[in-house]
C-alpha positions in Angstrom: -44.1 38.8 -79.8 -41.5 36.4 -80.3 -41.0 33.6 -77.4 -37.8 35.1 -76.2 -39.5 38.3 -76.0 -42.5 37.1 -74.3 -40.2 35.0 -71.4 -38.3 37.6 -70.7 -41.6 40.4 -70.1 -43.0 37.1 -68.1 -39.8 36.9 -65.5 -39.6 40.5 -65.6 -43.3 40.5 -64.6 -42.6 38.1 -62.1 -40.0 40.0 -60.4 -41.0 43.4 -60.2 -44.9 42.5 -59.8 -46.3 44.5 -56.7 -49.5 41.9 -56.2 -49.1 37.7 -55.6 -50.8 35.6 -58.8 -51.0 32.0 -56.6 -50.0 30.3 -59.8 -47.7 31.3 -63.1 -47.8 29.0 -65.7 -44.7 29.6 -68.4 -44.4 27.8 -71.6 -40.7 26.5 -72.2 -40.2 24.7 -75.3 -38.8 21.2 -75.4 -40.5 20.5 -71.6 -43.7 22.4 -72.4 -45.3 23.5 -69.4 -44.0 23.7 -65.6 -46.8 25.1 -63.4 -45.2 26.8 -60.4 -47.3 27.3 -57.2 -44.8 29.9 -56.2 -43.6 33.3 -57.6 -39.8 34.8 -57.7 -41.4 37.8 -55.8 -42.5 35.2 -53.1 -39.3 34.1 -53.2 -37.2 37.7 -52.9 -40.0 38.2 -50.3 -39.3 34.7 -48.4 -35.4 35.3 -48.9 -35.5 39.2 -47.5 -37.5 38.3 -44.4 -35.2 35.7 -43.2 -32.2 38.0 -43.5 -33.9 40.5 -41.7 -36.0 38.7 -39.2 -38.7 41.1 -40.0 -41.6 41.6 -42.2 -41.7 45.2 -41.9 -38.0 45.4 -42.5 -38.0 43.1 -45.4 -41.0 45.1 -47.0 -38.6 48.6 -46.5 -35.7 47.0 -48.6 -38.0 45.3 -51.0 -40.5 48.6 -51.5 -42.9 46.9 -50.3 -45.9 47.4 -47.9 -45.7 45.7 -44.6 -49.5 44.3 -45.5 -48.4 43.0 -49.3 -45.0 41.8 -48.0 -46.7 39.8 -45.3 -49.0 38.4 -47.7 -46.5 37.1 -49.9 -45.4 35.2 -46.8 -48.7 34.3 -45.6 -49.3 32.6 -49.2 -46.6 31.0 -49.8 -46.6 29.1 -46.7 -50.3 28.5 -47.7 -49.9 27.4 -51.3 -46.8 24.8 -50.3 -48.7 23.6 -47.3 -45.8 24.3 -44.8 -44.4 27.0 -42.6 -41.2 28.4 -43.2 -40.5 30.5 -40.3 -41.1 30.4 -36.4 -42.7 33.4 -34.9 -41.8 34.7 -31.7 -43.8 38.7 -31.4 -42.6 40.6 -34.6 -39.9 38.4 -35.1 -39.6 36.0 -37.6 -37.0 33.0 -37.6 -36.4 30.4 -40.4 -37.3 27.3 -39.1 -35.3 24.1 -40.0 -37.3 23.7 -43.4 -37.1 27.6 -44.2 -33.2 26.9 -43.6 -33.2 23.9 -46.6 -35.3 26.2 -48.1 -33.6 29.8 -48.6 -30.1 28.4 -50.2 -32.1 27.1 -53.3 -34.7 30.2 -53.2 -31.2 32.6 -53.4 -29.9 30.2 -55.9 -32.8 30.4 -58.0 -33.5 34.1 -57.8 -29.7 34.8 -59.0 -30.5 32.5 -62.2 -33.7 33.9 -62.9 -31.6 37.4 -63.0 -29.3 36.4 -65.1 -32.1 34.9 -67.4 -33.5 38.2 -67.4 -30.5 40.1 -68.5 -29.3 37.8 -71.1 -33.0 38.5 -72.5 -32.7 42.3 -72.2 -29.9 41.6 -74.3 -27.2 42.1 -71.2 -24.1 40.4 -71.2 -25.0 38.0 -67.8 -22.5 40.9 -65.9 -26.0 41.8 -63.4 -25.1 43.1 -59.9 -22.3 41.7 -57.4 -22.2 42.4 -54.0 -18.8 42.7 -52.5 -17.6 42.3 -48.8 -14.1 44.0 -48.0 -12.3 44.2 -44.5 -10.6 47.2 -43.9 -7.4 47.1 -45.4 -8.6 45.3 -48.6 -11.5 47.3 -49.2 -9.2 50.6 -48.9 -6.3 49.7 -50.9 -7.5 46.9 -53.3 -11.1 46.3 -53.8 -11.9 49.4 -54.8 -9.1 49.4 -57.6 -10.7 46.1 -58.6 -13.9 47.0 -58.7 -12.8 49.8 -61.2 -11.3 47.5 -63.0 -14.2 45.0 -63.3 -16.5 48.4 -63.9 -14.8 49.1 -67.0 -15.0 45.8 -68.5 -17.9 45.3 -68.0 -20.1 48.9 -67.8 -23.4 47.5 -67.7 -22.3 46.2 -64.1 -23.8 47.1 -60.7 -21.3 46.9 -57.6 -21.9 47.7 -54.0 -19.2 47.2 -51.9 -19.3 46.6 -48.1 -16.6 47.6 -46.3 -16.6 46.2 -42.3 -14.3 43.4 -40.5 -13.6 39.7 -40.9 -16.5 39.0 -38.4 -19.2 41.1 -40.4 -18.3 40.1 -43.8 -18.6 36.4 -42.4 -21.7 37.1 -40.7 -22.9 38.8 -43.9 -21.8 35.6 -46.6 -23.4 33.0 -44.0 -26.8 35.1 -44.1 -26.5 35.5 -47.8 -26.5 39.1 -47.4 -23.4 39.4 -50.1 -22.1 37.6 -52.5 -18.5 36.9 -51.7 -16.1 38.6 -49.2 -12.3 39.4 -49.4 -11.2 39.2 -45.9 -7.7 39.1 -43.8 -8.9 37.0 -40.8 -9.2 33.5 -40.9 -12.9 31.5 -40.9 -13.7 28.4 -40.2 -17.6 28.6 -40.3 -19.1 25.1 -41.7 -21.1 26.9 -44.1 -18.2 29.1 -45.7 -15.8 27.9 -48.6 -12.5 29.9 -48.2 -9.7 30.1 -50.6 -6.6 31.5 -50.1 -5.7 34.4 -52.2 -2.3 36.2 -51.6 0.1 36.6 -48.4 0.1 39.6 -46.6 2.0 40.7 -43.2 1.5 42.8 -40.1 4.5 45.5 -39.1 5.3 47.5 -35.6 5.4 51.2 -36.1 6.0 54.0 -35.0 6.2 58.2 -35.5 9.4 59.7 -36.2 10.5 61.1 -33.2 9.8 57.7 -30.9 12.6 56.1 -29.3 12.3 53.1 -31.2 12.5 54.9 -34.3 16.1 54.9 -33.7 16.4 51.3 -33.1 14.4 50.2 -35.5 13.7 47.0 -34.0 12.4 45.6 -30.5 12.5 42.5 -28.4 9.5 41.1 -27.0 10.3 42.5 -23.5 10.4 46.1 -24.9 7.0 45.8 -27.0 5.1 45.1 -23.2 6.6 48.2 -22.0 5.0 50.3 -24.9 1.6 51.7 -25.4 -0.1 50.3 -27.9 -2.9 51.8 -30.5 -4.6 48.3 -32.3 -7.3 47.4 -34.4 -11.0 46.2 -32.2 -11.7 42.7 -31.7 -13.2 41.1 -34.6 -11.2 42.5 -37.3 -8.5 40.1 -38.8 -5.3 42.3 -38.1 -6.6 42.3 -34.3 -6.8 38.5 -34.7 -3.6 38.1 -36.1 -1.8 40.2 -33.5 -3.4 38.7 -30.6 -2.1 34.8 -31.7 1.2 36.4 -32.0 1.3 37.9 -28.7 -0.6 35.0 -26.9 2.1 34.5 -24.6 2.2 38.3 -23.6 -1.1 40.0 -24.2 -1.8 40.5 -20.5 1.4 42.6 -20.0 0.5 44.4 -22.8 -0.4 48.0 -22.4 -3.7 48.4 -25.1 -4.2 52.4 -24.8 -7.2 52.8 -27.8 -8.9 50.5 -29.9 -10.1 51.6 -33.3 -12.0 50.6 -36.1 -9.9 52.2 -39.2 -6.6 51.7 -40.1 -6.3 55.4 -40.8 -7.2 56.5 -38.0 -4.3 54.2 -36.1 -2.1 55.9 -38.3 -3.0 59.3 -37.3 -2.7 58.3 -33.5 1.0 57.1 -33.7 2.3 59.7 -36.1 0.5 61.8 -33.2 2.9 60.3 -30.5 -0.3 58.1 -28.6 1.5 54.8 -28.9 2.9 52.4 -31.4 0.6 50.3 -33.6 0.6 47.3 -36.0 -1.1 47.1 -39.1 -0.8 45.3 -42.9 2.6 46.9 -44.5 0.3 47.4 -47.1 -1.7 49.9 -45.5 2.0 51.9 -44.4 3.7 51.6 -47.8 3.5 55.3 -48.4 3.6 56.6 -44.9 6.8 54.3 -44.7 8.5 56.1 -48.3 7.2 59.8 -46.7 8.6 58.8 -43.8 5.8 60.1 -41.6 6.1 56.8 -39.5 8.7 53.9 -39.3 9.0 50.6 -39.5 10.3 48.2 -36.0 11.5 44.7 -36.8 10.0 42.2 -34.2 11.8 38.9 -34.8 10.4 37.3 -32.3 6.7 37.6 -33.3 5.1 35.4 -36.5 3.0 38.3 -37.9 2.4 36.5 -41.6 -1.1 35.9 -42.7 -3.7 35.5 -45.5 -5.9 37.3 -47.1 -8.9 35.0 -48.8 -11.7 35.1 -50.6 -15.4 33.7 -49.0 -18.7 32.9 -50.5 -21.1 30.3 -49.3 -21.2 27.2 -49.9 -24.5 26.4 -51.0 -24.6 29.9 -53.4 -25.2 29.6 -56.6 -22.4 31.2 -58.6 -23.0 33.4 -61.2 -21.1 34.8 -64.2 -20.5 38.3 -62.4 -19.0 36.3 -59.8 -16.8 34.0 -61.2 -15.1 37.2 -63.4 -14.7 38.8 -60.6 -13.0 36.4 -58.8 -10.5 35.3 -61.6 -9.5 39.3 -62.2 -8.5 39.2 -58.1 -6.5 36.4 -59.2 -5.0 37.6 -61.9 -4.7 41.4 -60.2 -1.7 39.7 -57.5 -0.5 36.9 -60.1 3.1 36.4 -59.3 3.1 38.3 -56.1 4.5 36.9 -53.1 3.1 39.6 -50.8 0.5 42.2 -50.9 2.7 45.3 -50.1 4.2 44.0 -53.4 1.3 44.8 -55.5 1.8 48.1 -57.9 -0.4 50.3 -56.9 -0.7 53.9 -57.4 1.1 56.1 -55.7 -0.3 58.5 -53.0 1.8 61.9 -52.8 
């Protein structure tokens, strides 16, 4: 067996091996020997339980056993001589050197990955976990993803659709790999890049009275019932800095989590709503709901792209990001983007 062959069966071994060895020795050539006193699986072990605050619940995603999952833990604290995590009952909390810890161990399992596909004979192109809100993971991330699919078949995908709050919450905790959201963020641990424009509209059905108008003052909005997104989403965020002046004369009749279903309650006659325009793009050219102009309310925003700072970036990523890029080059909005049509 060749040496290429025989590292690659070694990290393979590493990663998928069900029982702990307290030491792996691989030969490199030009440094010769590095003598680890840990293994990757300790390390998916160590990195699962402090996402999950759980052994048992670590062991479940791993396919683990509670008993071999905890003794992963048990020996690694044991072989480094330091304890990773507080315990309080079941629970499991990183403590502040488990905190240092886990950005390198995520880093390091992402390269050892890639190692192992480029030995398989892969193209680097492994698995990418995507976080969308709402109205980019229903209109654009999955067109993307299709897109980076095809490229690159031997790819695995997930994508996670929630709002701005999750996906943040799910980046910081290394959960995913990098999120698309419409909210902004300003958590310390979080690098955020702008990506393209995008912009809320008023609507309404048909037959409402502002229909006819097609625009409204501020004064008229307050007198209107209103169907919005829930709090923690971006649009919600972005409507309620616009109407910060007004929001306790507003009258807020439902609060829901998908922007289809807000659609459905206004061309229904509940109430008027506010979404991204490039969630109503069709609805608008069917003309099963309308636009209203509100000139006196700033309802511009971002959409950007997240991943953690500290993340180790790797090829899937970094393709995946510059085909976004290019996907909305030399578009000013997002409800300017071609996309197919829906009949």
């Amino acid at each position: 067996m060749g040496l290429r062959q025989m590292i690659g069966a070694q990290l393979h071994s590493i990663l998928m091996a069900a029982t702990i060895s307290v030491n792996w020795i691989i030969k490199i050539r030009v440094i010769g020997y590095i003598d680890m006193r840990f293994t990757l699986r300790q390390l998916q072990v160590f990195v699962a339980v402090a996402q999950q605050e759980s052994v048992s619940r670590a062991a479940g995603l791993l396919a683990l056993s509670q008993s071999a999952a905890s003794t992963s833990i048990t020996e690694l604290e044991r072989q480094s001589s330091c304890q990773l995590f507080d315990r309080a009952g079941k629970r499991l909390s990183l403590n502040a050197l488990g905190h240092q810890l886990l950005p390198q161990a995520v880093a390091l399992l992402d390269q050892a990955k890639e190692i192992e596909d480029l030995l398989n004979g892969k193209s680097g192109f492994g698995s990418l976990a995507v976080g969308a809100t709402l109205t980019i993971g229903n209109y654009l991330a999955t067109l993307l993803i299709g897109s980076f699919m095809q490229q690159h078949p031997e790819s695995q995908v997930k994508l996670h659709v929630q709002n701005t709050a999750n996906i943040v919450h799910q980046v910081a905790h290394y959960e995913i790999d990098l999120g698309l959201i419409e909210g902004d963020c300003s958590h310390p641990d979080i690098e955020v890049q702008t990506w393209v424009e995008d912009e809320l509209v008023v609507f309404c059905a048909p037959q409402h009275h502002l229909a006819k108008r097609g625009i409204a003052t501020m004064e008229a909005l307050t007198h209107e019932a209103w169907i919005l997104r829930e709090q923690g989403s971006g649009t919600r965020l972005t409507f309620d800095q616009a109407m910060r002046h007004h929001r306790s004369a507003l009258n807020i009749r439902l609060e829901l989590e998908h922007t289809e279903a807000i659609k459905r309650a206004v061309e229904s006659g509940l109430g008027i709503g506010c979404i991204s325009r490039l969630a109503l793009r069709d609805a608008f050219r069917r003309g099963s709901l309308v636009p209203v102009e509100t000139p006196d309310l700033d309802l511009a925003r971002q959409f950007y792209f997240i991943w953690h700072k500290q993340k180790y970036q790797t090829s899937a990523m970094r393709e995946f990001l510059e085909l976004c890029r290019a996907f909305t080059a030399g578009v000013q909005r997002s409800d300017e983007i071609v996309l197919p049509s829906i009949a």
